[in-house]
N, C-alpha and C positions, 0 to 999 in steps of 0.2 A: 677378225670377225667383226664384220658389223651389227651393232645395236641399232635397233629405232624404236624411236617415238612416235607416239601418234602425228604431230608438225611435220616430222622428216619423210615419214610415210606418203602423206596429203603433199609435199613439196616432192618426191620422187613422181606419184600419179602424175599431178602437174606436168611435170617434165617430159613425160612420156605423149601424155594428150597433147601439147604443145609440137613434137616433133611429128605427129599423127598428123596433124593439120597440115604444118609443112610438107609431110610428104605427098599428103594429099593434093597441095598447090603446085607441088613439081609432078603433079601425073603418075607416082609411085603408089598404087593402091595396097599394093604386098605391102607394101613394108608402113606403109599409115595403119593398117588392121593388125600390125603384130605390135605398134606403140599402143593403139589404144588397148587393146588386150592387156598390155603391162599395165597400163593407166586401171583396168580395172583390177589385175590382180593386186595393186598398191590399196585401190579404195573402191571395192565392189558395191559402194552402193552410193554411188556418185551418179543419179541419172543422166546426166551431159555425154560421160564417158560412155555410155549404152546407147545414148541417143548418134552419139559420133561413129559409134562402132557399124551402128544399123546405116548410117548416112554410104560410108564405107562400103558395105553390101551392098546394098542396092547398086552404086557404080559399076559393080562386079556383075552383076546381075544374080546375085544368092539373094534370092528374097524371103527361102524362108528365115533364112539366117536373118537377113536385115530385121524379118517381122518377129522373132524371137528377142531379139535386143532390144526392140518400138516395145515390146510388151514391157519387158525388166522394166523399161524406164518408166514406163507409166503407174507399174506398181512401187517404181521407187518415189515416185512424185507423180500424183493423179491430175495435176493440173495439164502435165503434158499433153493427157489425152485429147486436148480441143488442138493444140498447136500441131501434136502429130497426125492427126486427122484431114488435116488442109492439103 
């Protein structure tokens, strides 16, 4: 059984959004959307990882989906709103 911490927690999200990226650089859109999905269910209120998730969709062409996760993130950090906006 594993135990976590709030650190091991925030280092497993990490890891997950880290692999998301990658896949997204080798062309694998499935499988970057199921890392950041971990990456949020580790730390659901990370706006980067909402922000990445929506970046994600949109590729796909799901926009409500991408415009669902642009929201999270702006309410998880309101500053987003100007950068998401562009």
């Amino acid at each position: 059984m594993r135990i976590f911490d709030g650190e091991r927690e925030e280092d497993d999200a990490w890891a997950h959004m880290n692999r998301g990226v990658a896949y997204g650089e080798q062309g694998k859109p499935d499988a970057a959307i199921t890392e950041y999905k971990e990456a949020i269910r580790f730390d659901p209120d990370d706006a980067d990882y909402h922000t990445k998730l929506g970046v994600a969709y949109v590729g796909q062409g799901k926009l409500d989906a991408a415009i669902a996760e642009y929201r999270e993130a702006i309410r998880l950090d309101p500053d987003l709103k100007e950068y998401l906006e562009t």
